[in-house]
C-alpha positions as CSV (number, residue, x, y, z in Angstrom):
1,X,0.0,0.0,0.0
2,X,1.2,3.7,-0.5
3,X,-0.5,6.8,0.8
4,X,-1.3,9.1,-1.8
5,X,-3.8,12.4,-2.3
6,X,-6.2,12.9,-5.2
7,X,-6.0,16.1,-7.5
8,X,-8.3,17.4,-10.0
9,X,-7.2,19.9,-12.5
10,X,-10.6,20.7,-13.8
11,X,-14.1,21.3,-11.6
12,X,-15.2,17.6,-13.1
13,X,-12.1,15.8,-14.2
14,X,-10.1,12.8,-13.9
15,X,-8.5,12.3,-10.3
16,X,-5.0,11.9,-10.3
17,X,-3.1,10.7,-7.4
18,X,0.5,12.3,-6.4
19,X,2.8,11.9,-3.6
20,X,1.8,14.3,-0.8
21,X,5.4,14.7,0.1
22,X,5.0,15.1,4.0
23,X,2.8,18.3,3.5
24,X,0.2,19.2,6.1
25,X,-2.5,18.9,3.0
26,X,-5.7,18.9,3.6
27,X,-9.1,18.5,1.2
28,X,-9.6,21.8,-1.0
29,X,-6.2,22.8,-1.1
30,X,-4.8,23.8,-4.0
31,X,-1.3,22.7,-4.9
32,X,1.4,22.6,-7.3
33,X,2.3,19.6,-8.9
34,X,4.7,18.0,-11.7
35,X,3.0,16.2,-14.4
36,X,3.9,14.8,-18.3
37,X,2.4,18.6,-19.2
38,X,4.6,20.1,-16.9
39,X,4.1,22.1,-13.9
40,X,0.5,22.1,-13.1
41,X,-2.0,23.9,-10.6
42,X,-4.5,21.7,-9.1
43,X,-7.3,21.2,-6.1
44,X,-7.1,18.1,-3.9
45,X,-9.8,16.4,-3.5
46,X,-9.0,13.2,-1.9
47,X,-6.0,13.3,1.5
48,X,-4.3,10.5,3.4
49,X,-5.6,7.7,0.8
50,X,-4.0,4.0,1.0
51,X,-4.2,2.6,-2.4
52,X,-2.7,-0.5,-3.9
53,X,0.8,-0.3,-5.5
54,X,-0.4,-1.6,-8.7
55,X,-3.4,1.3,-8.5
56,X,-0.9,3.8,-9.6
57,X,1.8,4.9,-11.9
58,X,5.2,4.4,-10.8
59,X,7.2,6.4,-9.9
60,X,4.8,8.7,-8.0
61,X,4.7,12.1,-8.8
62,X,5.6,14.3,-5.6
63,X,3.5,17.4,-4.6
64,X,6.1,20.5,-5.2
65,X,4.2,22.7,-2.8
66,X,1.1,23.7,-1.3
67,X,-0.2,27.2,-3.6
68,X,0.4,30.4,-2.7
69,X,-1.7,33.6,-3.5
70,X,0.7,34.4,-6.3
71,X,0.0,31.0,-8.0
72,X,-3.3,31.7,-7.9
73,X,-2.8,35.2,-9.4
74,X,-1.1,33.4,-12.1
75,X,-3.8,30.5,-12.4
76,X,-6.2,34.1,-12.9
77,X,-4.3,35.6,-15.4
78,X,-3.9,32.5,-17.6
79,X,-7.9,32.3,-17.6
80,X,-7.5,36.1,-18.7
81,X,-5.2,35.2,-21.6
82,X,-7.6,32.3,-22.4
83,X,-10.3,34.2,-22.8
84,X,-8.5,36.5,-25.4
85,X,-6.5,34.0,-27.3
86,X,-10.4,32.2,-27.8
87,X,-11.3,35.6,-29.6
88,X,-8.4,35.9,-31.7
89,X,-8.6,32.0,-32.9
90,X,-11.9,32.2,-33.6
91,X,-11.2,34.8,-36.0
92,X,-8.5,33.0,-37.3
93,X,-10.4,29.8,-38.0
94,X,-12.8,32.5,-40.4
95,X,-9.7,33.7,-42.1
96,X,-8.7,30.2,-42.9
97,X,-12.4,29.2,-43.5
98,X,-11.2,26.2,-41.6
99,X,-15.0,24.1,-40.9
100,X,-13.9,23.4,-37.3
101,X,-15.7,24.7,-33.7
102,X,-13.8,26.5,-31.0
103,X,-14.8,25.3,-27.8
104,X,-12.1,26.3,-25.6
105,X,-8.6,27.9,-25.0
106,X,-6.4,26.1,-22.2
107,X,-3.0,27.8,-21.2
108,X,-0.9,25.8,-19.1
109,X,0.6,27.0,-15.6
110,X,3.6,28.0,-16.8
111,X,2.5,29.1,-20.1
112,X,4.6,26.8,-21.8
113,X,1.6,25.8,-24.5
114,X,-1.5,27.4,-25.4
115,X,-4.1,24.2,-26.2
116,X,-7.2,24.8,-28.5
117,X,-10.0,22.7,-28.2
118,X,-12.4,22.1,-31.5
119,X,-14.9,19.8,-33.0
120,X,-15.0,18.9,-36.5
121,X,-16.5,16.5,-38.9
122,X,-13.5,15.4,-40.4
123,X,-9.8,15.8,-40.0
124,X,-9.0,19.3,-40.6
125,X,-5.7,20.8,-42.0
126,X,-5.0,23.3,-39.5
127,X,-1.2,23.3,-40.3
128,X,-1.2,27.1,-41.1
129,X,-3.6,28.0,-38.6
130,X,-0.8,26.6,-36.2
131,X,1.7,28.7,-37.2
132,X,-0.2,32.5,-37.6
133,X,-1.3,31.5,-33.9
134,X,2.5,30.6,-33.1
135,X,3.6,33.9,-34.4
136,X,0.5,35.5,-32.7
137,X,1.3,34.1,-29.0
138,X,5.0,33.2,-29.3
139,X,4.7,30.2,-27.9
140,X,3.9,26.1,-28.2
141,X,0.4,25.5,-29.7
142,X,-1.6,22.7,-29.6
143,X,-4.9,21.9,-31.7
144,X,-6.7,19.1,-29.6
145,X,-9.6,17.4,-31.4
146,X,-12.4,16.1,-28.8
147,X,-15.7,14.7,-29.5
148,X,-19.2,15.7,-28.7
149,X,-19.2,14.6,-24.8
150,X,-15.9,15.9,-24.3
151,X,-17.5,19.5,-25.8
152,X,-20.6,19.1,-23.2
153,X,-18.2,18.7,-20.3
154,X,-16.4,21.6,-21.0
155,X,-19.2,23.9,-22.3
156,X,-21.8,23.0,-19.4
157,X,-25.4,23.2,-20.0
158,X,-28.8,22.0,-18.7
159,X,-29.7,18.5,-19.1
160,X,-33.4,17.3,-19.8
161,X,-33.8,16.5,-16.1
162,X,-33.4,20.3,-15.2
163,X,-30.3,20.0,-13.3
164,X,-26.2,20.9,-14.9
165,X,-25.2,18.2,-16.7
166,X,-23.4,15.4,-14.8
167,X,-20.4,15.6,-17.0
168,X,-19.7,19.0,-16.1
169,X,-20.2,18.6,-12.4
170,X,-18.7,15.3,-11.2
171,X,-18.4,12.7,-13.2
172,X,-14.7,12.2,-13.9
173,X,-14.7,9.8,-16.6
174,X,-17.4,8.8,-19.3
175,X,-18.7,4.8,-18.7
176,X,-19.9,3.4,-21.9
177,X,-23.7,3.6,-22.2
178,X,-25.7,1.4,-24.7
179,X,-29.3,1.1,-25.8
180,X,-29.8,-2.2,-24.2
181,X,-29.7,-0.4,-21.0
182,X,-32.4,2.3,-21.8
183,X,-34.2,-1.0,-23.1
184,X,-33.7,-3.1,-19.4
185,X,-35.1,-0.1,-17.7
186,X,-38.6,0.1,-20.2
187,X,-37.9,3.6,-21.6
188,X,-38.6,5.1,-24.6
189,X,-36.6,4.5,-27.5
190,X,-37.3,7.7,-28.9
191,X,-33.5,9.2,-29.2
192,X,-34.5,12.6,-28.5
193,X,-36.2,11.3,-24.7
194,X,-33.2,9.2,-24.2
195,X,-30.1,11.6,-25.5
196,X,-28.4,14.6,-23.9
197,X,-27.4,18.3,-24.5
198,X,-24.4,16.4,-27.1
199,X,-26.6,13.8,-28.9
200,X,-25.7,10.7,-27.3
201,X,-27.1,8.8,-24.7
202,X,-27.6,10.1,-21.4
203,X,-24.9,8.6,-18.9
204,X,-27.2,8.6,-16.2
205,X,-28.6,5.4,-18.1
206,X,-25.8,3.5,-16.5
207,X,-26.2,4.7,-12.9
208,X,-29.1,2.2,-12.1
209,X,-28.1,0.0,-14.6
210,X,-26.5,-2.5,-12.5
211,X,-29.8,-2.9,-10.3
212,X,-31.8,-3.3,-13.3
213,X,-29.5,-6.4,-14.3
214,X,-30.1,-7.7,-10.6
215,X,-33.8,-7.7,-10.8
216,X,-33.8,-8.7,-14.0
217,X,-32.1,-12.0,-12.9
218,X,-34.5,-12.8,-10.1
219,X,-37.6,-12.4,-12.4
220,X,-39.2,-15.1,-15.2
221,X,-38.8,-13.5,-19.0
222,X,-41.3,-11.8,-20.9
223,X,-43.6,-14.1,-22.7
224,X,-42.0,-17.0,-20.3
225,X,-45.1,-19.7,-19.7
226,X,-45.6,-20.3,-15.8
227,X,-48.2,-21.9,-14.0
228,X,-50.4,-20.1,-11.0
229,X,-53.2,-21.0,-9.0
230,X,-55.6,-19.2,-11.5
231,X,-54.1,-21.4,-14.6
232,X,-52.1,-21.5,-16.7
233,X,-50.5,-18.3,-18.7
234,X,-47.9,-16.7,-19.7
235,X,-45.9,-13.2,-18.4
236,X,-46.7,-10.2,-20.4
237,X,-45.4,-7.5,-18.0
238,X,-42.6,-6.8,-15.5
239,X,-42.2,-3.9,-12.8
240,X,-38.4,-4.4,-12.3
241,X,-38.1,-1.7,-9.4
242,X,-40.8,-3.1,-7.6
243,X,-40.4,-6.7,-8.7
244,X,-44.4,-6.8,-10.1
245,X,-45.1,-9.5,-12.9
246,X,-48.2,-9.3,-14.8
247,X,-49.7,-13.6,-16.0
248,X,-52.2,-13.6,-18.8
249,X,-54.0,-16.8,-18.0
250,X,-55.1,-18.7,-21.3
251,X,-58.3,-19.6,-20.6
252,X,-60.3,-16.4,-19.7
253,X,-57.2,-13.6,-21.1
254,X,-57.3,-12.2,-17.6
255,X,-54.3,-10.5,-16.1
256,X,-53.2,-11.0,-12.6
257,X,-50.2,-9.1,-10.8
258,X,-48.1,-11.4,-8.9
259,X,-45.5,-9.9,-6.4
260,X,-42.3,-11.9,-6.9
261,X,-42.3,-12.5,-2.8
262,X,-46.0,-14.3,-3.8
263,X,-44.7,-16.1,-6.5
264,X,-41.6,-17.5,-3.9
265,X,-44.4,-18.3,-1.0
266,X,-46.5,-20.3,-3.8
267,X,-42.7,-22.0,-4.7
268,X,-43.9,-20.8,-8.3
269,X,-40.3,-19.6,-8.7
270,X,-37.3,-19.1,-6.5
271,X,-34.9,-16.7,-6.3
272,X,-31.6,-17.2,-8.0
273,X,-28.5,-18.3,-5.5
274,X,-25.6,-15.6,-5.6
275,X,-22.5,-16.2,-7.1
């Protein structure tokens, strides 16, 4: 095990871990830290962690030193610069009549780099955008292509549950989503019901996902024949959150709702042993 603290360069990014080189560190902090960028301002949001060894990248990065106000002057005028180099490469993208969209202008800590975020289509020749924004800021650019999600995490936005979008607020990392799961949990298929502010599928699909499988498991299939004490029939609807299955019985089409707990009393069907 190694003790380690978690940083976040961005409100809802990744968490990194670094060593937290015997500083007095403690959760909200903001500290300055070597990474493969370079020297880096961050927020910790995890102290005094014990992880596995093979949990993290050897060797560990050390903390270089809590942040003082003049680092965070510095962190304040970067977002100044931002703001004005996104103006002036915006412009530049219409000079070039490049068919790209500007999302959002990065510096680094040390203002080592400059790094443009854009959408596109295709694969776009920016090579002489590149260099008339080299010779504009006099330093490294960088031209980072990102797809939709990654433009609704940085842009922020409203979701269709009235709250900010998850992306942009906590969720670190994007978990695959797939229709199957929008399908397990009986919604509509109707993309525009089931897709956020970037077109895709809503990642909160996947947060009860796992409990939907469970149920699933300890329930008979649709269309699955089974016998009650009304007759026989078949199952032609399932609550999965609260474990109802609907039996048309053949004889009369009636439906009955069972309770799954009824359907174990009357040893109609048992629940599944745990692996």
């Amino acid at each position: 095990m190694i003790e380690v603290i978690g940083v976040r360069f961005k409100e809802a990014g990744k968490i990194y871990y670094f060593d937290p080189n015997q500083f007095d560190i403690t959760i909200d902090d903001h500290v300055i830290v070597e990474t493969i960028r370079g020297v880096e301002f961050g927020k910790v949001v995890i102290v005094n962690k014990l992880v596995d060894i093979d949990d993290v990248v050897l060797p560990l990065k050390k903390v270089m030193r809590i942040a003082n106000q003049t680092d965070k002057d510095n962190v304040a005028e970067n977002e100044r610069l931002a703001t004005k180099a996104l103006r002036v490469c915006a412009t530049k993208i219409d000079d070039h009549r490049l068919e790209m969209n500007l999302v959002d202008v990065e510096y680094t800590f040390d203002r080592n780099k400059v790094i443009f975020y854009f959408t596109a289509e295709g694969r776009i020749d920016f090579r002489d955008l590149v260099k008339d924004l080299a010779a504009q800021f006099k330093t490294r650019i960088e031209l980072r292509q990102i797809g939709v999600r990654d433009e609704a995490k940085l842009l922020g936005g409203i979701g269709p549950c009235g709250r900010m979008l998850c992306c942009s607020t906590f969720l670190g990392d994007f978990d695959p989503v797939s229709i199957k799961m929008a399908k397990d949990q009986s919604l509509s298929l109707n993309p525009a019901k089931i897709s956020g502010l970037c077109g895709r599928l809503m990642c909160c699909l996947k947060y009860e996902n796992d409990n939907y499988e469970d149920a699933k498991k300890q329930l008979p299939d649709l269309g699955e024949e089974i016998v009650i004490a009304e007759g026989s029939g078949k199952v032609v609807g399932l609550n999965l959150l609260e474990a109802l299955i609907e039996i048309k019985i053949y004889e009369d089409e009636t439906i009955i709702e069972y309770t799954l707990d009824e359907l174990i009393d009357e040893n109609i069907i048992s629940v599944p042993v745990s692996e």
